[in-house]
C-alpha positions as CSV (number, residue, x, y, z in Angstrom):
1,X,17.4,17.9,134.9
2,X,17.1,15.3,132.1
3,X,19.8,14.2,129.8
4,X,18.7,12.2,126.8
5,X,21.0,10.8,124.3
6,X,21.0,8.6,121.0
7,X,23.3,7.2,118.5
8,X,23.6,4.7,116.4
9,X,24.8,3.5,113.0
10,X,22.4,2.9,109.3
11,X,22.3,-0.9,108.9
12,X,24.7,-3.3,110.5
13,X,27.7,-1.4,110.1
14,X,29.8,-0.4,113.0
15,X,29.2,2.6,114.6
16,X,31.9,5.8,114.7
17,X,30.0,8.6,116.8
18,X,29.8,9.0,119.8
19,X,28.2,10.6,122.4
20,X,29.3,10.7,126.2
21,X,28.4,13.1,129.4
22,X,30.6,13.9,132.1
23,X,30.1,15.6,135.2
24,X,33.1,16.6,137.7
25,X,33.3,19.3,140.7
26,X,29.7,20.8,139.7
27,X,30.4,21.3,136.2
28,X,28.5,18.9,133.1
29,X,30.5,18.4,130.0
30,X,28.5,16.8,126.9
31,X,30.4,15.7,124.3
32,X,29.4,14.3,120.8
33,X,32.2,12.9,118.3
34,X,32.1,12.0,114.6
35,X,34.2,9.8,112.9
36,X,35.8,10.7,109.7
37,X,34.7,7.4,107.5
38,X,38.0,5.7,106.4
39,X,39.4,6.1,103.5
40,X,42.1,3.7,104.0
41,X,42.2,0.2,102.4
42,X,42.6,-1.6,105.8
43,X,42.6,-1.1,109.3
44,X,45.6,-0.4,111.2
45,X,45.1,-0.2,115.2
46,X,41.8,-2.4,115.5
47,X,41.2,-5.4,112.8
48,X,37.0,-5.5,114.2
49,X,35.8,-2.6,115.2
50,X,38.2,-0.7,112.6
51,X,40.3,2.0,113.7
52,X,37.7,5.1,113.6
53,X,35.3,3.8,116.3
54,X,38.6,2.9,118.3
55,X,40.0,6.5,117.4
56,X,36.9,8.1,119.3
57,X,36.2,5.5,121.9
58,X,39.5,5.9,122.8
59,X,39.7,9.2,123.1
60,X,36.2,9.5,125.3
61,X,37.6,6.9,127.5
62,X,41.2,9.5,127.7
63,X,39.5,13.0,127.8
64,X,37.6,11.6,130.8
65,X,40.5,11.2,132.7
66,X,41.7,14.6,132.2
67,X,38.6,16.9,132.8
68,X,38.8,19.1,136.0
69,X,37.4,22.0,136.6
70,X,40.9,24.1,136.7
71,X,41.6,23.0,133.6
72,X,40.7,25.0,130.3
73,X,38.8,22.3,127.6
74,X,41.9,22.6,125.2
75,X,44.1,21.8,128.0
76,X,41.9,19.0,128.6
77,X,41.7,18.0,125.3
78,X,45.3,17.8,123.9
79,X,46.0,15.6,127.1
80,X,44.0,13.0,125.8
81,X,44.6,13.4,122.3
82,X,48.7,12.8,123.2
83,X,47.8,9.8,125.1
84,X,45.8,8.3,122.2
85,X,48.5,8.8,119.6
86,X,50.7,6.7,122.4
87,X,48.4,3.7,121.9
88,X,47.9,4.2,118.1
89,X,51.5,3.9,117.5
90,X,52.0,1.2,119.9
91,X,49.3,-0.5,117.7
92,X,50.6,0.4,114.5
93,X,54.3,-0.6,115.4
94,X,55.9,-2.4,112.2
95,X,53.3,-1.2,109.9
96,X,53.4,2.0,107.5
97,X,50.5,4.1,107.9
98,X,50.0,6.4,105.0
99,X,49.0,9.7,106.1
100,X,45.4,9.6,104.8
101,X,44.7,6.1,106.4
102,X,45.2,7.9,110.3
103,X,41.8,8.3,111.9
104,X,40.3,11.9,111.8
105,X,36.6,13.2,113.8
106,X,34.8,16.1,114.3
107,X,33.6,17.1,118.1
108,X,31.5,20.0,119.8
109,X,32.2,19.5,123.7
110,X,29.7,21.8,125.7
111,X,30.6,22.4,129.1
112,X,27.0,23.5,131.0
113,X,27.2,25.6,134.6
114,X,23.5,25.7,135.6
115,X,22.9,28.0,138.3
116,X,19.4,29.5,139.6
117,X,19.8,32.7,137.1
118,X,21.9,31.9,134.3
119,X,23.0,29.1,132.1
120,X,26.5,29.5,131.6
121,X,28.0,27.7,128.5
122,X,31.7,26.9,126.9
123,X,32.2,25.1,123.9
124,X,35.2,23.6,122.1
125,X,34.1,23.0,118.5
126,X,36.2,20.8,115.8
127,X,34.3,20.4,112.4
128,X,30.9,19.9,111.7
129,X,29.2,18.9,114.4
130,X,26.0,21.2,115.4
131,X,25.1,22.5,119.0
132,X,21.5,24.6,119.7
133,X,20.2,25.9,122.3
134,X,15.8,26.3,123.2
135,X,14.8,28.6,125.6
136,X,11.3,27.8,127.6
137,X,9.4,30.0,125.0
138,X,10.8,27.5,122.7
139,X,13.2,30.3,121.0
140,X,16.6,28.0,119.5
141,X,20.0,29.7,119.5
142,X,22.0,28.3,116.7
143,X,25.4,27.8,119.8
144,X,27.9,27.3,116.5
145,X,27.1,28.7,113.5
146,X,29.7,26.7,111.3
147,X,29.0,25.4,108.0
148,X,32.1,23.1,106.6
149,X,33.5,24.3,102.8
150,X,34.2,21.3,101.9
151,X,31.2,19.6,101.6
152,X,30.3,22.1,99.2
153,X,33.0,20.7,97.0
154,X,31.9,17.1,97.9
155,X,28.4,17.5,97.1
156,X,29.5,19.4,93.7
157,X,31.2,16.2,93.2
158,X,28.0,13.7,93.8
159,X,25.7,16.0,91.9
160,X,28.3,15.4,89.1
161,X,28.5,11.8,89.5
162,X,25.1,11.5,89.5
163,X,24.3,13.2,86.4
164,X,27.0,10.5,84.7
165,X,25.1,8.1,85.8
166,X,26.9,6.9,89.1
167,X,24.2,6.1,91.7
168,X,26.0,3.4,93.6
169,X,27.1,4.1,96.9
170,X,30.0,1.5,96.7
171,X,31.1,3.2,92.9
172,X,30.4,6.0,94.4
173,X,32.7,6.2,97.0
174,X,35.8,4.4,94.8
175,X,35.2,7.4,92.6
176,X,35.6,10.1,95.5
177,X,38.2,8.2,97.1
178,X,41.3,10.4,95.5
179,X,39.6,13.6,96.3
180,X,38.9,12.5,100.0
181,X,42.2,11.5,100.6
182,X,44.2,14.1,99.0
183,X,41.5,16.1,101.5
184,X,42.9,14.2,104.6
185,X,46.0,14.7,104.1
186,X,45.5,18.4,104.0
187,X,43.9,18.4,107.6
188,X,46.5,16.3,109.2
189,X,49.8,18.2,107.9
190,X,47.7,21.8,108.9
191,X,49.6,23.8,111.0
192,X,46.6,23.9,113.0
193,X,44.2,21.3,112.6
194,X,40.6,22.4,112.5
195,X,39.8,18.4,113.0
196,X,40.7,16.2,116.0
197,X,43.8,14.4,114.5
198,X,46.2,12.0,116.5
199,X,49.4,14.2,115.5
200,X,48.5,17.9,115.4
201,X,51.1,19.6,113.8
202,X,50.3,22.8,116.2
203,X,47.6,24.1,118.3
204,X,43.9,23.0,117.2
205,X,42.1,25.5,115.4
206,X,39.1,25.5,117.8
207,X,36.3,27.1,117.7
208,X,35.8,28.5,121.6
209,X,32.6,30.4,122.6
210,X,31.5,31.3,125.7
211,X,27.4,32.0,126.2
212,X,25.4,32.8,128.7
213,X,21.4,32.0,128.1
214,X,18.7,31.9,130.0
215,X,18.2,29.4,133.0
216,X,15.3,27.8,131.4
217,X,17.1,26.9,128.1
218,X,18.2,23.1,127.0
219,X,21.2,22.3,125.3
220,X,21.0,20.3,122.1
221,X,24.5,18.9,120.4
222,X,24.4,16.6,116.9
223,X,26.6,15.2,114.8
224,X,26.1,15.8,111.2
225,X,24.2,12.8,110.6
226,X,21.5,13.5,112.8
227,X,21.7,17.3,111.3
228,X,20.7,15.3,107.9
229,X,17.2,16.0,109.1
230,X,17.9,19.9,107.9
231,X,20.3,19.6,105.4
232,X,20.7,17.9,103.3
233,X,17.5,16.4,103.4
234,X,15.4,19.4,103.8
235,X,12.9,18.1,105.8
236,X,12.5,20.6,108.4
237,X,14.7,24.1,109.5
238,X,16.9,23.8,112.3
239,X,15.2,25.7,114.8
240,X,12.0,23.2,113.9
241,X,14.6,20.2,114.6
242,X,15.3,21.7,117.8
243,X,11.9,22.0,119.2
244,X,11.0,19.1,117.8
245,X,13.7,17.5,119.8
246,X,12.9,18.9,123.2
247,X,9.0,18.2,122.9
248,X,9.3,14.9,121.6
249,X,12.6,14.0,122.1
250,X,15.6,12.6,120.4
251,X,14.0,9.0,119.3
252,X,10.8,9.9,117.6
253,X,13.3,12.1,115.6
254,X,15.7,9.2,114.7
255,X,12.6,7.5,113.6
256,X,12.1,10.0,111.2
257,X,15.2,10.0,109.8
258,X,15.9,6.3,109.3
259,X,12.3,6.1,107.8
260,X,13.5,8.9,105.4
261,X,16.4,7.5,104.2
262,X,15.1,3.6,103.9
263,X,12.1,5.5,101.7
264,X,14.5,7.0,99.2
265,X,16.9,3.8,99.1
266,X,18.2,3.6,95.4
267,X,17.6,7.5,94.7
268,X,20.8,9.6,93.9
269,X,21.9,10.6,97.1
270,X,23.1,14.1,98.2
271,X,26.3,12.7,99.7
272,X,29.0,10.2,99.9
273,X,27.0,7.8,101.9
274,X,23.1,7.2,101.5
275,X,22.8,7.3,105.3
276,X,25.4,8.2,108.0
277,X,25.7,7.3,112.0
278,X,23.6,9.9,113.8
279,X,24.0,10.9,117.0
280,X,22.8,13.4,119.6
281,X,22.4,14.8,122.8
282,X,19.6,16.9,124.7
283,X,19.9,18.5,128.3
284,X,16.9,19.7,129.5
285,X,17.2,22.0,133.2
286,X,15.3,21.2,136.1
287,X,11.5,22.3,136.2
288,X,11.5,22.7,133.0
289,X,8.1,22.3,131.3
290,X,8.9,20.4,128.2
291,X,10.0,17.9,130.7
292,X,6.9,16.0,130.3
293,X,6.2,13.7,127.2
294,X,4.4,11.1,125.8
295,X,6.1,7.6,125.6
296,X,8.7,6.9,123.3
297,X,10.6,3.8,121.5
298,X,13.8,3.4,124.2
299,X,16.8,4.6,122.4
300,X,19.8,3.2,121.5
301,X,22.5,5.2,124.2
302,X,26.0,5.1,123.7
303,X,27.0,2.4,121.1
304,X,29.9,1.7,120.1
């Protein structure tokens, strides 16, 4: 069994994904995180780091302390979400945090039982993270097929931008900003949030599957920067990403990204941002005979 993982932010800017693996009483839980970008005008709960990175580092650090095996993922899950809004607002005390400006991520949490004749898989998916699955024959199994409506709207609203002439990240961004808080707002008062949110006004819209594949497979989990690869970049399909990924792992593809996006630098960009943090995470079973690869640049695990 290998378990490879990456993640890290465009540029100097602080990173707010996350990836994390946890393994208790025979089970292995992989999870990958994706902070909302703020669209408040200041940070509330953590001046340096800002309060997104703190949002999901937090809430690894919580949700670790509450996985068991007896205990369903949701269960799990709204545990450590309760005991993050504790600390927020213990943070926050004296201060009035509009509704917009509270930290908001997207999640897929994969919880792997490998035995000798099956691999037997639960998810617990929150927004647009992407999870894939590549069977020895190199066959990928789209785990989640999710695709998020509102970047539909978003990008309607670059391509629009664009054509007036805004190609400025920064103007950019000021220009979206009423439109992506107004959006915010909307997933924090949902009746049931389809986003990890500190306050959920009511159970978590989650999207729960249960799989079984064959014992061969690996497991791949992204956030939707690292999914840039596909769309919107276009430069591959997602089941090429996949197999890419498990024959020549998760660094040579980050390469390619980052080279990507510093080669079209000051081109209209498809979204709000020019790049985004990208993170992923790869499980590979035992004896498996993609195991075996050629060197590669060490990758950058777990930042924060």
């Amino acid at each position: 069994m290998t378990i490879e993982r990456i993640s890290c932010a465009p540029g100097d800017s602080n990173n707010e994904d996350l990836v994390a693996v946890f393994e208790t009483d025979g089970l292995l839980d992989l999870l990958v995180v994706d902070g909302a970008t703020s669209v408040a005008d200041r940070d509330y709960a953590d001046a340096d780091n800002g309060d997104v990175a703190w949002f999901v580092q937090s809430f690894a650090a919580e949700l670790g302390k509450t996985i068991d095996a007896a205990r369903a993922q949701g269960d799990s899950l709204r545990l450590a979400i309760d005991a993050v809004r504790r600390a927020y607002a213990e943070r926050t005390a004296g201060h009035e945090v509009p509704l917009y400006a509270q930290p908001l991520a997207a999640l897929t949490w994969i919880r792997i039982r490998h035995r000798p004749e099956a691999l037997d898989l639960s998810l617990y998916c929150l927004g647009d993270c992407k999870a894939l699955a590549i069977d020895g024959a190199g066959v990928v199994t789209d785990l989640d097929p999710y695709e998020n409506p509102f970047e539909t709207v978003v990008q309607d609203a670059v391509t629009q931008l664009a054509a007036q002439g805004v190609l400025d990240p920064g103007q950019r961004f000021q220009r979206l900003l009423p439109l992506l808080r107004e959006r915010r707002e909307v997933q924090h008062a949902a009746p049931a949030p389809a986003a990890l949110c500190l306050a959920p006004q009511g159970e978590f819209s989650a999207r729960e599957i249960a799989l079984r594949l064959a014992p061969d497979s690996a497991v791949l989990a992204m956030s939707d920067g690292f999914y840039r690869l596909v769309d919107p970049y276009g430069l591959m399909s997602w089941d090429e990403l996949a197999r890419r990924c498990r024959v020549e792992g998760l660094a040579s593809l980050m390469r390619e990204l980052r080279a990507f996006e510093t080669a079209r630098a000051g081109a209209a960009a498809p979204a709000v941002k020019n790049a985004d943090d990208a993170s992923a995470i790869l499980w590979t079973p035992p004896s498996s005979r993609h195991d075996q690869r050629g060197p590669t640049a060490p990758t950058a695990e777990d930042q924060p």
